[in-house]
Z-matrix of the N, CA and C atoms (Angstrom, degrees):
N
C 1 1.456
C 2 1.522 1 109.26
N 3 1.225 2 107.73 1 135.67
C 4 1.506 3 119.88 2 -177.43
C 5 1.785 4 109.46 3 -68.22
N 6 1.162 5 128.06 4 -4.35
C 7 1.558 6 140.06 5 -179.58
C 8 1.169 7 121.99 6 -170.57
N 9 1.108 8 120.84 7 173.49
C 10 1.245 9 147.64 8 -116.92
C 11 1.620 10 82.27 9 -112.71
N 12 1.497 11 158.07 10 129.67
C 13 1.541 12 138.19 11 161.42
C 14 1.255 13 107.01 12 -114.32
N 15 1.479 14 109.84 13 132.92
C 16 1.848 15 140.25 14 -160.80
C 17 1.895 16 79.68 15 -48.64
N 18 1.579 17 114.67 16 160.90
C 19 1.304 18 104.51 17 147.62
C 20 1.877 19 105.40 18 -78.71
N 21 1.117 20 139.75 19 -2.02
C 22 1.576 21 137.30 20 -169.46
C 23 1.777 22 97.93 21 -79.96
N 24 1.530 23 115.44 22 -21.21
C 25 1.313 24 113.33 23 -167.56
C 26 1.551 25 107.51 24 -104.41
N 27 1.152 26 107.85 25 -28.41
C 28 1.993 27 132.81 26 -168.32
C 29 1.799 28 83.00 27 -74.34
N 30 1.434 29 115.45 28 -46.91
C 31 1.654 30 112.21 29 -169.56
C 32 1.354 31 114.52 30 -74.91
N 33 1.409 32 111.11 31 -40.68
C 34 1.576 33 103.58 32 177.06
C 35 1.327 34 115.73 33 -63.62
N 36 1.450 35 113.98 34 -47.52
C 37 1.582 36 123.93 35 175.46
C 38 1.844 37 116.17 36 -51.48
N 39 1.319 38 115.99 37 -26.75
C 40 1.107 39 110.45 38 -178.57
C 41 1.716 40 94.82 39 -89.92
N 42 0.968 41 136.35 40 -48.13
C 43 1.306 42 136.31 41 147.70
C 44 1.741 43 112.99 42 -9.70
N 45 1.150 44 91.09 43 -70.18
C 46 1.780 45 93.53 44 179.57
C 47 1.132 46 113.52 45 -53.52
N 48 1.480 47 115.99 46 -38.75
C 49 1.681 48 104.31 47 -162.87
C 50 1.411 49 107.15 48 -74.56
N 51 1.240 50 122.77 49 -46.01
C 52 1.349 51 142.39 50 -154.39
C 53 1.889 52 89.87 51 -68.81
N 54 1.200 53 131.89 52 -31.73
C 55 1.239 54 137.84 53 -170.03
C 56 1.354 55 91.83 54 -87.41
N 57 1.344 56 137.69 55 -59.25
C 58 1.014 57 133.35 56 -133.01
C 59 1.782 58 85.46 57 -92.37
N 60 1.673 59 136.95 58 -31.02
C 61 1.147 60 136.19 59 171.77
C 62 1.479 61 114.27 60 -54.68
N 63 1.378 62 103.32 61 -47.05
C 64 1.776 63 105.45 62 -178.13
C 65 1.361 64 119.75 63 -69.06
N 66 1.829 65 125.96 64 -33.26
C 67 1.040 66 139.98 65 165.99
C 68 1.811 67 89.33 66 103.84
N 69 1.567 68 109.45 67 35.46
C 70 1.515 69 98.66 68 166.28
C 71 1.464 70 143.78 69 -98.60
N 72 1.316 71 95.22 70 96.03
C 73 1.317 72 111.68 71 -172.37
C 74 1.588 73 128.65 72 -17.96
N 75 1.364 74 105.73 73 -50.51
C 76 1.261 75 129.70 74 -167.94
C 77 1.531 76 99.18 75 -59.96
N 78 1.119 77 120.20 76 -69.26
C 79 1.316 78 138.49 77 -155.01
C 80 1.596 79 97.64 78 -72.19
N 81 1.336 80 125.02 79 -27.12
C 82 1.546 81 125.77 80 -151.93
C 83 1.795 82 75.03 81 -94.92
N 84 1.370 83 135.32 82 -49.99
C 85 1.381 84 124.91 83 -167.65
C 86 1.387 85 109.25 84 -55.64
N 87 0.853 86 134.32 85 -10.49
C 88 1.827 87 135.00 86 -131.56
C 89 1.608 88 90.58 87 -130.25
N 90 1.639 89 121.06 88 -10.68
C 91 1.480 90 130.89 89 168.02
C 92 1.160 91 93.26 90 -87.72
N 93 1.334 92 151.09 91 -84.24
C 94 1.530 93 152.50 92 -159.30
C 95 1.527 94 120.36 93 -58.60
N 96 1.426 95 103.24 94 144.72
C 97 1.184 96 89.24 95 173.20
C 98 1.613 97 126.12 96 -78.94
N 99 1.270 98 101.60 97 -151.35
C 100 1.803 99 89.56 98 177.89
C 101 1.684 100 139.07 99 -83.80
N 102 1.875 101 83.01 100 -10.76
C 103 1.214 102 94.41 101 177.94
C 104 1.722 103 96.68 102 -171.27
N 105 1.052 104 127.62 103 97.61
C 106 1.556 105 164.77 104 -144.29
C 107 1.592 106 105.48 105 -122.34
N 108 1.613 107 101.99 106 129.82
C 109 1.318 108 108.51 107 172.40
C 110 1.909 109 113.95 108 -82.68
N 111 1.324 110 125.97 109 145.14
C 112 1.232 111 115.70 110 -178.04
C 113 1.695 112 107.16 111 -119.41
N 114 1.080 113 135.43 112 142.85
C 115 1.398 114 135.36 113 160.85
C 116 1.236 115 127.46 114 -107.40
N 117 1.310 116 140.48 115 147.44
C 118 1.080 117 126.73 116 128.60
C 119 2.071 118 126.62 117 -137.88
N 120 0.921 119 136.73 118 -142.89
C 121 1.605 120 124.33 119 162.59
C 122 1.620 121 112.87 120 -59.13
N 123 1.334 122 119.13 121 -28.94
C 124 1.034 123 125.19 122 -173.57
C 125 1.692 124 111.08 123 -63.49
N 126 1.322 125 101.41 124 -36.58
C 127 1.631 126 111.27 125 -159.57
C 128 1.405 127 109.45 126 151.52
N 129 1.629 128 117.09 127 -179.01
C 130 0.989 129 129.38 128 -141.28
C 131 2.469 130 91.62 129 -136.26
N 132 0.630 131 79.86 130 148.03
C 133 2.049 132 85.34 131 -178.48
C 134 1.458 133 101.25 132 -170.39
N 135 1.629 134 101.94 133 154.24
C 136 1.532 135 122.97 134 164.26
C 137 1.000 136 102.13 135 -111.06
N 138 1.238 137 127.38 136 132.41
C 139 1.807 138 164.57 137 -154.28
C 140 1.098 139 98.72 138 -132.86
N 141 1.275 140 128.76 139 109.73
C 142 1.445 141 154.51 140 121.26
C 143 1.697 142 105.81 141 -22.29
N 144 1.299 143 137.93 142 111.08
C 145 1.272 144 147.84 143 -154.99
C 146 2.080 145 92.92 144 -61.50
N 147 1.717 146 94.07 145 -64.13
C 148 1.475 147 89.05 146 166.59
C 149 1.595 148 128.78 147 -13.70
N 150 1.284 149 95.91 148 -72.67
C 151 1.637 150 114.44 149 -163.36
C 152 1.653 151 101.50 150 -55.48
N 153 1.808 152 99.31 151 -54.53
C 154 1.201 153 105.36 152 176.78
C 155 2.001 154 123.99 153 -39.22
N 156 0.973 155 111.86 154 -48.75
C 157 1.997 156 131.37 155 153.65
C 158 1.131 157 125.89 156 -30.98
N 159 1.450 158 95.24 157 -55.66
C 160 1.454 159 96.24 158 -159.12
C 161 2.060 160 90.59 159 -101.25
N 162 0.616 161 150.51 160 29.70
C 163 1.345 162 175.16 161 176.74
C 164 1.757 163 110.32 162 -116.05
N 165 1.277 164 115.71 163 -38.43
C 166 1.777 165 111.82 164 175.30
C 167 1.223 166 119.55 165 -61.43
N 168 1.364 167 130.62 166 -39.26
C 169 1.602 168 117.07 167 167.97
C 170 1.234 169 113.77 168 -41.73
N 171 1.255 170 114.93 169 -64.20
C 172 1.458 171 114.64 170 -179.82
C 173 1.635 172 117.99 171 -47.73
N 174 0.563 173 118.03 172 -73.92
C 175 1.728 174 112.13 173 177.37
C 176 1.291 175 116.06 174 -54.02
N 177 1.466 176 118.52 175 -7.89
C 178 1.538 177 104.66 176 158.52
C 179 1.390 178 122.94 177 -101.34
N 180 1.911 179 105.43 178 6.82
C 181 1.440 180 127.65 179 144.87
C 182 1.636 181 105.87 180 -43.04
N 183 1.264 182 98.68 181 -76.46
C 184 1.379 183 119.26 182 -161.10
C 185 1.677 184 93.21 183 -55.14
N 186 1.123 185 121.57 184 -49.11
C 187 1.852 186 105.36 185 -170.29
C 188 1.794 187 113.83 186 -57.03
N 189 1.885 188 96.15 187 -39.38
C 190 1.781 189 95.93 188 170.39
C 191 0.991 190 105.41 189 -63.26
N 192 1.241 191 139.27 190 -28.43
C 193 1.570 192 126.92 191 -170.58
C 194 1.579 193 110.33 192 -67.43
N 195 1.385 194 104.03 193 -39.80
C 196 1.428 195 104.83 194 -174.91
C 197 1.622 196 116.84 195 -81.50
N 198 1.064 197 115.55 196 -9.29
C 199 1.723 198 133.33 197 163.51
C 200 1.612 199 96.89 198 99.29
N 201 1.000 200 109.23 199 47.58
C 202 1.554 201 131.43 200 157.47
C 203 1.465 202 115.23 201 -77.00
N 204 1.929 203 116.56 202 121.00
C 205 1.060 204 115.65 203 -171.91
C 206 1.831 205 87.59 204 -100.55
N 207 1.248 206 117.16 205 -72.12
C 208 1.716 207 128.47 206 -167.93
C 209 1.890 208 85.21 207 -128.27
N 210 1.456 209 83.33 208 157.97
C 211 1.779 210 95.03 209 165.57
C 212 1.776 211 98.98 210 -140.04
N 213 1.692 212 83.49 211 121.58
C 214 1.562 213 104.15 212 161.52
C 215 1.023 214 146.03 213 -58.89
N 216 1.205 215 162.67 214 98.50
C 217 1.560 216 150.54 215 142.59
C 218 1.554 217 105.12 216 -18.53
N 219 1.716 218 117.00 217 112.49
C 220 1.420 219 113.86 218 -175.65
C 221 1.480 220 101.89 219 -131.81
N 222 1.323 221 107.77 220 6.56
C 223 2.044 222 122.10 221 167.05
C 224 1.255 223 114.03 222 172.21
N 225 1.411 224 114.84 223 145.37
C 226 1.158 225 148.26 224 -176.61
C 227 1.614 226 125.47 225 -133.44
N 228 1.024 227 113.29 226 117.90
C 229 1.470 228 108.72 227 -177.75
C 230 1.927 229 108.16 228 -127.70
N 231 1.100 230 145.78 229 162.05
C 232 0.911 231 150.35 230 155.53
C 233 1.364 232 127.25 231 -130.96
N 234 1.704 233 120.71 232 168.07
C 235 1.188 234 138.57 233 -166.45
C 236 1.290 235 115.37 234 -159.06
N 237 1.484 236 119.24 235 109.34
C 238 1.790 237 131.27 236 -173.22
C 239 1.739 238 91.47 237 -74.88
N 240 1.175 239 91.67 238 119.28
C 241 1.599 240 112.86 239 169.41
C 242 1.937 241 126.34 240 -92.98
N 243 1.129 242 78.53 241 -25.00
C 244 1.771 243 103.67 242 168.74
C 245 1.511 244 122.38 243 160.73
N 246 1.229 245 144.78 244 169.67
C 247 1.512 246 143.61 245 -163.17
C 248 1.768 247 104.58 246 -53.78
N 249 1.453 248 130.58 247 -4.26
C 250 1.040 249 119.29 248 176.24
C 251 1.408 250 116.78 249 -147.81
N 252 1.509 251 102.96 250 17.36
C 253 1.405 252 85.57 251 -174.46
C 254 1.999 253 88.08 252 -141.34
N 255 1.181 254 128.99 253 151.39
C 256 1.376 255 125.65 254 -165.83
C 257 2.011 256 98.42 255 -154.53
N 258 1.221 257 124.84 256 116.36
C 259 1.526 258 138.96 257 -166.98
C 260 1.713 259 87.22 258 -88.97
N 261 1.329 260 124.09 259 134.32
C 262 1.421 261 143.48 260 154.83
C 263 1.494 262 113.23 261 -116.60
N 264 1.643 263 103.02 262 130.90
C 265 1.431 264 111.35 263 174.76
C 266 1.989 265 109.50 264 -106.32
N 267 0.764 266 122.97 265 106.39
C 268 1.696 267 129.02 266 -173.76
C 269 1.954 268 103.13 267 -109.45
N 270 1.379 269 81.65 268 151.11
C 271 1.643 270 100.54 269 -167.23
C 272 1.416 271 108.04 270 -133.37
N 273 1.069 272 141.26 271 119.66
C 274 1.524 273 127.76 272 -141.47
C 275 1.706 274 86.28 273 -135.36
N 276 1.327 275 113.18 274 142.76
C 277 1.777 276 105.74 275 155.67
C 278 1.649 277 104.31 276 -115.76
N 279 1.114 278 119.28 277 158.25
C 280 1.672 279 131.58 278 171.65
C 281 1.921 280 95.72 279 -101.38
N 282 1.322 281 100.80 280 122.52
C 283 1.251 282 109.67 281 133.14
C 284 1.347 283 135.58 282 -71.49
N 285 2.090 284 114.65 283 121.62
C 286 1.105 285 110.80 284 -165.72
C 287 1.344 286 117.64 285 -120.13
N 288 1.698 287 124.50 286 146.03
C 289 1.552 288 135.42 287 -157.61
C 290 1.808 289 96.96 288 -56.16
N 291 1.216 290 110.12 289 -34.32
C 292 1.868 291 127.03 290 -176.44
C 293 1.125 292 118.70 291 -102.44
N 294 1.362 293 129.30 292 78.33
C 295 1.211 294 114.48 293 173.91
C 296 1.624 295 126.07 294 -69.90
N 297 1.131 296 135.59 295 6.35
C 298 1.318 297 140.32 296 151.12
C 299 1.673 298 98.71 297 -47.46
N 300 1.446 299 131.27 298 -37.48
C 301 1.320 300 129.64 299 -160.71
C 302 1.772 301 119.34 300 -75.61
N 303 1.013 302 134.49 301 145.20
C 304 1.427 303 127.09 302 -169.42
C 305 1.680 304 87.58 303 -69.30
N 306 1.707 305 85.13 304 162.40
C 307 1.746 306 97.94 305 168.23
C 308 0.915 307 115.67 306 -78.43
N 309 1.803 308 116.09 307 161.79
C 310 0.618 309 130.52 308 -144.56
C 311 1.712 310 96.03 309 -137.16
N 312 1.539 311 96.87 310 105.18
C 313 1.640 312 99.05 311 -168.31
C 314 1.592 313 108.49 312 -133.43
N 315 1.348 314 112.23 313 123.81
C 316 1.681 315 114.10 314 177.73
C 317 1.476 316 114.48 315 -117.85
N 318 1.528 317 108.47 316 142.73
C 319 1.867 318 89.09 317 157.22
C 320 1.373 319 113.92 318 -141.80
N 321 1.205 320 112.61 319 -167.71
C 322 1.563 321 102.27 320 -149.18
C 323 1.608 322 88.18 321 -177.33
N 324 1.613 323 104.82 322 148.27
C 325 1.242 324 121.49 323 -170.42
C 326 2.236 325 101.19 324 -128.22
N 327 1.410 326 81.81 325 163.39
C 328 1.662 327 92.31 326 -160.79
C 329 1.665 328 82.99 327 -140.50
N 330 1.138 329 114.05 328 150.97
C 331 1.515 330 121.68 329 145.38
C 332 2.207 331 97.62 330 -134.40
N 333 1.414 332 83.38 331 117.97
C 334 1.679 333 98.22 332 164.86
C 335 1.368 334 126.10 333 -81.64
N 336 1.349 335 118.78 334 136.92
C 337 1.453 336 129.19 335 -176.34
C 338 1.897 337 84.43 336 -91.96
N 339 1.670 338 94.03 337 164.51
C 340 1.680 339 106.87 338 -174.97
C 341 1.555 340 74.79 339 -141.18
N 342 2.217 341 89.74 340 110.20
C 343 1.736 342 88.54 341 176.95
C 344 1.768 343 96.87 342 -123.31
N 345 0.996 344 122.39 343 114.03
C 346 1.864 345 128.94 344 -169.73
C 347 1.803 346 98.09 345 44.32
N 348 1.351 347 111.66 346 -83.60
C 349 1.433 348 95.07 347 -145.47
C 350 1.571 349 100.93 348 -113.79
N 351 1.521 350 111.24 349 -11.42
C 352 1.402 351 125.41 350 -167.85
C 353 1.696 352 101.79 351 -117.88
N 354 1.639 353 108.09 352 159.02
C 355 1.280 354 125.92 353 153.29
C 356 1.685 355 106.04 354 -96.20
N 357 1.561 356 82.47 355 155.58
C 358 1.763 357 97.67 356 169.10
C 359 1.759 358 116.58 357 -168.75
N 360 1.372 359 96.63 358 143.36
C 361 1.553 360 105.93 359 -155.36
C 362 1.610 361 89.68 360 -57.58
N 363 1.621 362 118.23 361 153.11
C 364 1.314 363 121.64 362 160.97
C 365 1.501 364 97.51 363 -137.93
N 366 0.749 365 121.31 364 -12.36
C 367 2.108 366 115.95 365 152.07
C 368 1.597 367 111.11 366 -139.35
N 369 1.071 368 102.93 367 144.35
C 370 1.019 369 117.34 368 166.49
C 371 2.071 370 125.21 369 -127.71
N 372 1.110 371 123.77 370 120.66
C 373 1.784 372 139.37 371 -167.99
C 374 1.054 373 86.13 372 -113.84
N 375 2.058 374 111.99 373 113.72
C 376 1.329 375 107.66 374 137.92
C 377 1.976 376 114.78 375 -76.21
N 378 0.776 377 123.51 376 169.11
C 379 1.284 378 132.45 377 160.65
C 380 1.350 379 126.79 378 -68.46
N 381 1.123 380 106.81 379 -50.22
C 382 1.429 381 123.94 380 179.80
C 383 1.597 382 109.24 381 -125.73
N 384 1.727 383 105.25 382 165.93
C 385 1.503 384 106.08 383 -163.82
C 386 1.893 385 98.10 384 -89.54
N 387 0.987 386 117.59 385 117.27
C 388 1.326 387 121.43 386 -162.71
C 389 1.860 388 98.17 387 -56.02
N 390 1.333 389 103.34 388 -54.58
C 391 1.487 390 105.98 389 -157.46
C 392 1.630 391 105.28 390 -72.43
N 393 1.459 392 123.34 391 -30.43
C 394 1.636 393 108.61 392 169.58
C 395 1.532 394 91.38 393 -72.78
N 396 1.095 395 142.69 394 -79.28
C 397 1.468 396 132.97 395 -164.85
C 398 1.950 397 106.30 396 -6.17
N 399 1.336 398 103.45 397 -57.01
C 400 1.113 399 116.20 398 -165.27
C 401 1.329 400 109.39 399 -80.58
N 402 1.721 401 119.95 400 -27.43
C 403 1.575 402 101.85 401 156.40
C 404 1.362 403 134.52 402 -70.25
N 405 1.361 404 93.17 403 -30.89
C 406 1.818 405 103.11 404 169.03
C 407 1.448 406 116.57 405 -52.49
N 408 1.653 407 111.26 406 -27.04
C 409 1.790 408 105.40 407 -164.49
C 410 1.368 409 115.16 408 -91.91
N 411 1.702 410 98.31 409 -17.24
C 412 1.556 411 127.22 410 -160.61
C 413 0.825 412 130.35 411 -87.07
N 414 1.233 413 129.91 412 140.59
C 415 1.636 414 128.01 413 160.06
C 416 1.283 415 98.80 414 -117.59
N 417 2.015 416 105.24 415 136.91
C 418 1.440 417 99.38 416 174.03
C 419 1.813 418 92.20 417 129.62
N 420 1.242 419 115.43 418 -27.63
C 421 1.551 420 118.50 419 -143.94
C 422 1.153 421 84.04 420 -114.42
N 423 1.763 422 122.97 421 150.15
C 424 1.996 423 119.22 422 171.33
C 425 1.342 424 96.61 423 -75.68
N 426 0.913 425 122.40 424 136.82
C 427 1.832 426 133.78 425 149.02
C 428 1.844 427 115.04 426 -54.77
């Protein structure tokens, strides 16, 4: 890792994963803010935290589809952008049902807001377009 990571950023992130493994809603809303920009190759949108929620089943459709068991946090690096705002770069691997299958590696960028006592995502960059990823891996999905 190119730096040094706050324990304030190492905690939320372990936070995330553990939420984002169980599929708990609750806890995964309570990271974002209320209304968060999202990216990916596709383009750029503001997400209503709601929408953002109620939208996670589905994409953890799409990870079974792709023979996704859990997805890891496998690096983290950060960068203080100013007294309230701090950019994270994360690198995630999927554990997969086939291991004959190539890995399965994503990353994705965050910049955190610093609101009193908590962080919370106010963008979020996938790297890659989740849902072709997942037609490419898939069977089951239209091309």
């Amino acid at each position: 890792m190119p730096n040094e990571v706050s324990a304030e950023v190492r905690a939320f992130f372990d936070r995330f994963e553990r939420a984002s493994d169980s599929l708990d809603v609750e806890t995964i809303a309570t990271l974002f803010a209320e209304v968060f920009m999202s990216a990916d190759p596709n383009g750029v949108r503001a997400v209503p935290r709601d929408a953002f929620v109620a939208a996670l089943p589905q994409r953890q459709k799409l990870f079974d589809l792709m023979g996704a068991t859990a997805i890891r946090l496998t690096a983290l690096s950060e960068t203080q952008l100013d007294d309230n705002y701090v950019l994270v770069h994360t690198q995630w691997a999927a554990d997969l049902r086939d291991p004959s299958q190539a890995p399965l590696t994503l990353s994705s960028s965050f910049i955190l807001r610093r609101g009193g006592e908590s962080l919370a995502v106010v963008f979020y960059l996938n790297h890659q377009d989740i849902v072709a990823l997942a037609q490419s891996r898939a069977t089951g999905l239209p091309k």
